[in-house]
N, CA, C and O atoms as a GROMACS GRO file, in nm:
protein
  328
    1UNK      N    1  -0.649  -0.075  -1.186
    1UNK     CA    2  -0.652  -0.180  -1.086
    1UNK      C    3  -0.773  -0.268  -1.109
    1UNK      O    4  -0.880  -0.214  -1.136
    2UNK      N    5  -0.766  -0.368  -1.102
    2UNK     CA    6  -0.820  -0.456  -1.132
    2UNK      C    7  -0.968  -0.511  -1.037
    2UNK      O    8  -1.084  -0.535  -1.068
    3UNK      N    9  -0.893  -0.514  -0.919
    3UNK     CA   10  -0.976  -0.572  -0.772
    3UNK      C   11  -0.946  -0.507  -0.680
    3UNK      O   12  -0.871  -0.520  -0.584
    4UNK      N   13  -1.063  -0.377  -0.746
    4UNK     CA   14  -1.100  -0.287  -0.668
    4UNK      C   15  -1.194  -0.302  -0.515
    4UNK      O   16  -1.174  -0.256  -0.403
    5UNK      N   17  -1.291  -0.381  -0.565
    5UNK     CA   18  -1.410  -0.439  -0.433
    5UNK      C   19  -1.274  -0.511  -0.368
    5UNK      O   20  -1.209  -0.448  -0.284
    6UNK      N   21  -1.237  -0.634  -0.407
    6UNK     CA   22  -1.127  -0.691  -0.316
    6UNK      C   23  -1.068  -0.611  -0.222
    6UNK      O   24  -1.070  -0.632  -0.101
    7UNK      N   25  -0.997  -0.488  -0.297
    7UNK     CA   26  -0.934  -0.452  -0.202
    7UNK      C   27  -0.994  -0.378  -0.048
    7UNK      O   28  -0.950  -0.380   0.067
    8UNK      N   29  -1.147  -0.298  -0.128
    8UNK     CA   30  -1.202  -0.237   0.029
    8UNK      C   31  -1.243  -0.359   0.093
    8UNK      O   32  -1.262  -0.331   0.211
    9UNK      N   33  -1.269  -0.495   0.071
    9UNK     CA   34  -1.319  -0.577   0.130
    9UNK      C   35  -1.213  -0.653   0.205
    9UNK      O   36  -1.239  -0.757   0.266
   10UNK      N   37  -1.104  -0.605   0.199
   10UNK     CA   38  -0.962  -0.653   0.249
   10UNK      C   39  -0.961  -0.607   0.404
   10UNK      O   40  -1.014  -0.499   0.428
   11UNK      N   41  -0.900  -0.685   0.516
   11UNK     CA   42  -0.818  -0.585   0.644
   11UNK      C   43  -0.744  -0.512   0.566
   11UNK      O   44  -0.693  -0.572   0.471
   12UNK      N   45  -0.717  -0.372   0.580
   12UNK     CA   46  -0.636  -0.280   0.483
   12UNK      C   47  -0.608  -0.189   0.656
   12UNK      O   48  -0.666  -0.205   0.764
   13UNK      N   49  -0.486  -0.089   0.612
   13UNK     CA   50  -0.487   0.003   0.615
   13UNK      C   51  -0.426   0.063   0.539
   13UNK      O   52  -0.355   0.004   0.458
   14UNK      N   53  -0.437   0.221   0.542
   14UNK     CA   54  -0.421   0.315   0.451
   14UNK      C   55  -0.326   0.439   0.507
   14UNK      O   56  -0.340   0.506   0.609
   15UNK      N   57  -0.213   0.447   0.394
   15UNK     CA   58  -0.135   0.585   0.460
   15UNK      C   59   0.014   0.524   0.473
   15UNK      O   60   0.042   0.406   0.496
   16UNK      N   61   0.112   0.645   0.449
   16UNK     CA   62   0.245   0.592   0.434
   16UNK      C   63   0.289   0.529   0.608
   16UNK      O   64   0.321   0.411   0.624
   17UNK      N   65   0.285   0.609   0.704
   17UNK     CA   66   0.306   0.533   0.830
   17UNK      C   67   0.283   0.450   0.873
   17UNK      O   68   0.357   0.391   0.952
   18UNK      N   69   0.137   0.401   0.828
   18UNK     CA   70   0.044   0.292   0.900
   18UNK      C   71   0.114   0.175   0.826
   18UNK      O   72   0.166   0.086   0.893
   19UNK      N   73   0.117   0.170   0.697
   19UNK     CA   74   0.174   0.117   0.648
   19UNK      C   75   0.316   0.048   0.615
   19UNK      O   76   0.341  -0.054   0.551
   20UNK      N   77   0.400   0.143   0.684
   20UNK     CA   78   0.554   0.142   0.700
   20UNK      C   79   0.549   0.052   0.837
   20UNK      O   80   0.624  -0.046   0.842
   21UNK      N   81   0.452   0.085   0.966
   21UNK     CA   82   0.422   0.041   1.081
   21UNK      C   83   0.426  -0.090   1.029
   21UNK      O   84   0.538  -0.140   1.029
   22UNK      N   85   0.341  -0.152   0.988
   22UNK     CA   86   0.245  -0.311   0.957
   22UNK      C   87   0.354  -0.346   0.900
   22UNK      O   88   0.353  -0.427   0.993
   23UNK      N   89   0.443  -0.366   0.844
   23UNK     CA   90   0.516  -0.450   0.725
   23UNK      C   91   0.688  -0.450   0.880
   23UNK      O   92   0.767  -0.542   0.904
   24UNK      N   93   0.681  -0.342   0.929
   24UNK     CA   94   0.776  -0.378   1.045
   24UNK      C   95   0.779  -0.449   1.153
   24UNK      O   96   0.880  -0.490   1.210
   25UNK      N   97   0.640  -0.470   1.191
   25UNK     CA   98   0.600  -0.571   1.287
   25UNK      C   99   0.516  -0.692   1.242
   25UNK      O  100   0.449  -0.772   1.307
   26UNK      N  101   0.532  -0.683   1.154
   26UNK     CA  102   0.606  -0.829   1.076
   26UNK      C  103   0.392  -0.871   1.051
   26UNK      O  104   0.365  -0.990   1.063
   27UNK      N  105   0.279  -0.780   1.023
   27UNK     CA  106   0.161  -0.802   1.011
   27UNK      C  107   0.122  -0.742   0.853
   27UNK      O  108   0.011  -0.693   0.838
   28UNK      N  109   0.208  -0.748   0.749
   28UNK     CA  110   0.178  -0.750   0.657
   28UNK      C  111   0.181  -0.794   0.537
   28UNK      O  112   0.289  -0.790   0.479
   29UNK      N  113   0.057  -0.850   0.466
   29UNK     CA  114   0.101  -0.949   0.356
   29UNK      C  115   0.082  -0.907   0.234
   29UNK      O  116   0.133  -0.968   0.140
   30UNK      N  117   0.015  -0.809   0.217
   30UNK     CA  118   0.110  -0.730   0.077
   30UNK      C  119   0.089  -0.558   0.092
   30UNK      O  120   0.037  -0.508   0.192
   31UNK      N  121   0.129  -0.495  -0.003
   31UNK     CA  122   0.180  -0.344   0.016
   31UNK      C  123   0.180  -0.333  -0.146
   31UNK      O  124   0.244  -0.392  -0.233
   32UNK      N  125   0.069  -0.223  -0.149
   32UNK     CA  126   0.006  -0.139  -0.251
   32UNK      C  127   0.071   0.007  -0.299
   32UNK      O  128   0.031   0.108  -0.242
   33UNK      N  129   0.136   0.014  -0.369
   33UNK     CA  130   0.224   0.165  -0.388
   33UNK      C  131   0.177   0.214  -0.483
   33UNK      O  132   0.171   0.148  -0.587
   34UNK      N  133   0.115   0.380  -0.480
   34UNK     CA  134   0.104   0.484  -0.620
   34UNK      C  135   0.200   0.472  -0.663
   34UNK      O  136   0.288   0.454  -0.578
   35UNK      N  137   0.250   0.473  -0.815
   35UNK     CA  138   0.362   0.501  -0.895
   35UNK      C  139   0.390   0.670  -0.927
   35UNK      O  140   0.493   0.720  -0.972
   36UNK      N  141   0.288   0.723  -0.895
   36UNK     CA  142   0.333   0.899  -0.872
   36UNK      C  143   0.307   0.931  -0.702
   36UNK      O  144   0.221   1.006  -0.657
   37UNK      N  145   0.392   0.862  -0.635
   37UNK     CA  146   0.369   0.904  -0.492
   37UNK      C  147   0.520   0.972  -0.522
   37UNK      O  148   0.584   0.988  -0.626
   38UNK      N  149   0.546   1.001  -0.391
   38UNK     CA  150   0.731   1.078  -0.364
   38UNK      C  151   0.831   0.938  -0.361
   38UNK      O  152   0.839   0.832  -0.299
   39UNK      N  153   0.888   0.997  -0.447
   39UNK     CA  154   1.013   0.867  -0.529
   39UNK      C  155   1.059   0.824  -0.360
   39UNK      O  156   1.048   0.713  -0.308
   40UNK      N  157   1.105   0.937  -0.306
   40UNK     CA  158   1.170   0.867  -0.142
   40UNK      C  159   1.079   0.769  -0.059
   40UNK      O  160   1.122   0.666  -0.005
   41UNK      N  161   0.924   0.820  -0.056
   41UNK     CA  162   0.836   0.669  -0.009
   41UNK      C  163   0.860   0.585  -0.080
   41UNK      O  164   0.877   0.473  -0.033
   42UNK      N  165   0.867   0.601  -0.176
   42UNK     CA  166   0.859   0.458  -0.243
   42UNK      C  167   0.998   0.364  -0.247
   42UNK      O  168   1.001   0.241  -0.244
   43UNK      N  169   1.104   0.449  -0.253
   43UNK     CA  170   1.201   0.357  -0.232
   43UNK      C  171   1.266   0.323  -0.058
   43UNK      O  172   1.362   0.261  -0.012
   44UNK      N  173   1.168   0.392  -0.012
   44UNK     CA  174   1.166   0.374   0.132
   44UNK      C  175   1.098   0.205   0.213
   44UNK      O  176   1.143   0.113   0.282
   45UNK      N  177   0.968   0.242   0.151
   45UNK     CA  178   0.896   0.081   0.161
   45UNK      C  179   0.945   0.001   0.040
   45UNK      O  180   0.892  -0.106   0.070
   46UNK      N  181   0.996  -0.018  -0.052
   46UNK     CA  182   1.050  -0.094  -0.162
   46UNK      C  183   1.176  -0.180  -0.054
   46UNK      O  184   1.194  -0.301  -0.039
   47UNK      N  185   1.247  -0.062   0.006
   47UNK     CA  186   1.339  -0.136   0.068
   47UNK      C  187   1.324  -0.231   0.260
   47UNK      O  188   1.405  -0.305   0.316
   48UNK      N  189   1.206  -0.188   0.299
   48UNK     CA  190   1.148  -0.240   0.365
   48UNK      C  191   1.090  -0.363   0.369
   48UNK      O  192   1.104  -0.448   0.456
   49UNK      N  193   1.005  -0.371   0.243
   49UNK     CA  194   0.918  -0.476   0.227
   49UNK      C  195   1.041  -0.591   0.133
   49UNK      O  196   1.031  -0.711   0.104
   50UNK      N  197   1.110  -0.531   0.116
   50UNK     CA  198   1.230  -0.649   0.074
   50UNK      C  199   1.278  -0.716   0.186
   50UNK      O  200   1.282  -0.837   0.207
   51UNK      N  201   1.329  -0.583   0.284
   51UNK     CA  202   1.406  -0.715   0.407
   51UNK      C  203   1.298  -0.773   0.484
   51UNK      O  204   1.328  -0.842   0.582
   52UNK      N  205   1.176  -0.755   0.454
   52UNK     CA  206   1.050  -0.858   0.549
   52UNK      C  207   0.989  -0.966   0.463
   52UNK      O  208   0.910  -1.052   0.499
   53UNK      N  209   1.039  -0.947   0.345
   53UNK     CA  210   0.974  -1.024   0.244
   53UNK      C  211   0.831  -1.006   0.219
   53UNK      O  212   0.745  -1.080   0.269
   54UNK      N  213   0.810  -0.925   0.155
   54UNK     CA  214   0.659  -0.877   0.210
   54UNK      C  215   0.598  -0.813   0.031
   54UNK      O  216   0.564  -0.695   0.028
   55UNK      N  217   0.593  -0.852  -0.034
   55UNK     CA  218   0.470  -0.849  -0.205
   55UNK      C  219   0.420  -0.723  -0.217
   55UNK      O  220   0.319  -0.682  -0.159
   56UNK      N  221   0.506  -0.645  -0.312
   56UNK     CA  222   0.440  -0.525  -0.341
   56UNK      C  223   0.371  -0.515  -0.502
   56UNK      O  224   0.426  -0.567  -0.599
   57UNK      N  225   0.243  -0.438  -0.508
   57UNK     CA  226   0.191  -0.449  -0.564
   57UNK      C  227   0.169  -0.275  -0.632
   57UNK      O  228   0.132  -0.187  -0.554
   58UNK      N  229   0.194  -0.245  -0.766
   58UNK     CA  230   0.230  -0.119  -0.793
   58UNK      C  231   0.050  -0.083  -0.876
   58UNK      O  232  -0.026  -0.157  -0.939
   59UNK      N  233   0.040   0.054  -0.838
   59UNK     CA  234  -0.101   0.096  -0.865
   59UNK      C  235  -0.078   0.246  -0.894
   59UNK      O  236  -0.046   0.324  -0.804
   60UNK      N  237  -0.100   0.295  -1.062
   60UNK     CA  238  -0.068   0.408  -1.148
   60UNK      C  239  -0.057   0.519  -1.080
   60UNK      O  240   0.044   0.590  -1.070
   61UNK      N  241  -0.186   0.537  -1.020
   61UNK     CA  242  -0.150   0.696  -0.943
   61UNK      C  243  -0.267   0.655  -0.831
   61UNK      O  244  -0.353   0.567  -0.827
   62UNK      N  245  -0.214   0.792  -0.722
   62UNK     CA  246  -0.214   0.772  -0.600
   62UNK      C  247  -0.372   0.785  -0.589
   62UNK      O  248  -0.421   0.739  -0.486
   63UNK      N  249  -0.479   0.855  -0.702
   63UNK     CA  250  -0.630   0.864  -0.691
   63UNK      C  251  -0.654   0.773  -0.705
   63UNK      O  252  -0.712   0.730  -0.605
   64UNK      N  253  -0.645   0.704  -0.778
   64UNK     CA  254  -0.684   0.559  -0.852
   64UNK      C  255  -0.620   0.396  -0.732
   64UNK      O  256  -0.656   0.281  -0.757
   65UNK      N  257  -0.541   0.426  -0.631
   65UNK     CA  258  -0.562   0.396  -0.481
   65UNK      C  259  -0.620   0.394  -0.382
   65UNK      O  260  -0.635   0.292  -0.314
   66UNK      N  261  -0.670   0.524  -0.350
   66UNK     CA  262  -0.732   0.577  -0.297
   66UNK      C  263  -0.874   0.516  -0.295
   66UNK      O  264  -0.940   0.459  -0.208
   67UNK      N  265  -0.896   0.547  -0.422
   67UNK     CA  266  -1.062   0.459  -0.494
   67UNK      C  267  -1.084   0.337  -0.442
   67UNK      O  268  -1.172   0.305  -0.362
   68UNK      N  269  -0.967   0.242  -0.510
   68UNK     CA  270  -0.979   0.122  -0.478
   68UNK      C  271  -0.917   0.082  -0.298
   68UNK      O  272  -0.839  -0.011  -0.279
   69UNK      N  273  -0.964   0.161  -0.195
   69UNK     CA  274  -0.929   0.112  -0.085
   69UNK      C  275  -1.063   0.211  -0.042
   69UNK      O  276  -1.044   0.262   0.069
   70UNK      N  277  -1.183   0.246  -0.098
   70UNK     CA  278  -1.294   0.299  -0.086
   70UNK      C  279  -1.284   0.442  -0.002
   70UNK      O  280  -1.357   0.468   0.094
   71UNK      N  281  -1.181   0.531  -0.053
   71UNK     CA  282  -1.167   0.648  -0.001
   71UNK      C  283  -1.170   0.744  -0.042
   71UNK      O  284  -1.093   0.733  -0.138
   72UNK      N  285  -1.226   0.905  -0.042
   72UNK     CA  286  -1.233   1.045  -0.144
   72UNK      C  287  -1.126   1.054  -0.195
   72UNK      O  288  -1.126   1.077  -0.316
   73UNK      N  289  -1.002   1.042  -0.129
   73UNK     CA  290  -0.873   1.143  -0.148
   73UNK      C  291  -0.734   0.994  -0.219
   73UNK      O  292  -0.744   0.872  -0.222
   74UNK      N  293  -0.655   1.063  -0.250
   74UNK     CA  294  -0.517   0.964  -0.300
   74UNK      C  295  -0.471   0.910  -0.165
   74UNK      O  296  -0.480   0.950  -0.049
   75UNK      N  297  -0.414   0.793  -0.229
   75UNK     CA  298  -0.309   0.740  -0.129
   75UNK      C  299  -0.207   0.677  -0.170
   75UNK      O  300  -0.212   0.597  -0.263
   76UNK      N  301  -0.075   0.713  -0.088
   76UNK     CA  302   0.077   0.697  -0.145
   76UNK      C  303   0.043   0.562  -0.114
   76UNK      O  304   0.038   0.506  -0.224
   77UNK      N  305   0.020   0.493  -0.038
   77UNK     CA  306  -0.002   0.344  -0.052
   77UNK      C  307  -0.081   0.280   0.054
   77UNK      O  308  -0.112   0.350   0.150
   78UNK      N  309  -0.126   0.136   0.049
   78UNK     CA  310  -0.176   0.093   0.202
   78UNK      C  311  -0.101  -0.064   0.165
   78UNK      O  312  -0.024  -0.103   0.076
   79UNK      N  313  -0.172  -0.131   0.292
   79UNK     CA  314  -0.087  -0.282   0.341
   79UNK      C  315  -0.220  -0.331   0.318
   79UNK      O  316  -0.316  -0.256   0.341
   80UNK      N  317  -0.237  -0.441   0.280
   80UNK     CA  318  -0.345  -0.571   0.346
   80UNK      C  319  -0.257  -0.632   0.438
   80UNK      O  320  -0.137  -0.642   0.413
   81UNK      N  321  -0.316  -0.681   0.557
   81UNK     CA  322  -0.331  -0.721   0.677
   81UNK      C  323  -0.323  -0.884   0.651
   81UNK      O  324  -0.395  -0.945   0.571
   82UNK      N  325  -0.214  -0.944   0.740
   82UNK     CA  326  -0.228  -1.113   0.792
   82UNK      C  327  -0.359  -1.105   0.790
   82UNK      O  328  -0.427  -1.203   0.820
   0.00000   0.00000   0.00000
């Protein structure tokens, strides 16, 4: 990932719910996915962020997410925030 600082310097949140939350109530402008998260999240928000129209952005594995949203642990994905 590229823009790493960007991203902790982003409104973010972090985590498959929070994230599934934000992109349904219509407050999210893009969506960050591990490519080794669980195939069902991912084609869960894939098909989400299609009917909201909403920019997903794919990131190798779920540590290397995690990092770049300034956190210890992986994450299946987060949103940047309107």
């Amino acid at each position: 990932m590229t823009n790493d600082k960007g991203l902790q310097d982003a409104r973010i949140k972090i985590g498959t719910k929070q994230t599934m939350r934000m992109v349904e109530t219509g407050q999210a402008d893009e969506v960050y996915v591990a490519q080794d998260a669980e195939q069902h999240l991912i084609s869960k928000i894939v098909q989400l962020c299609s009917k909201h129209s909403v920019r997903i952005t794919y990131v190798d594995t779920m540590k290397e997410l995690g990092k770049a949203c300034g956190i210890e642990v992986g994450s299946a994905m987060a949103v940047v925030l309107k």
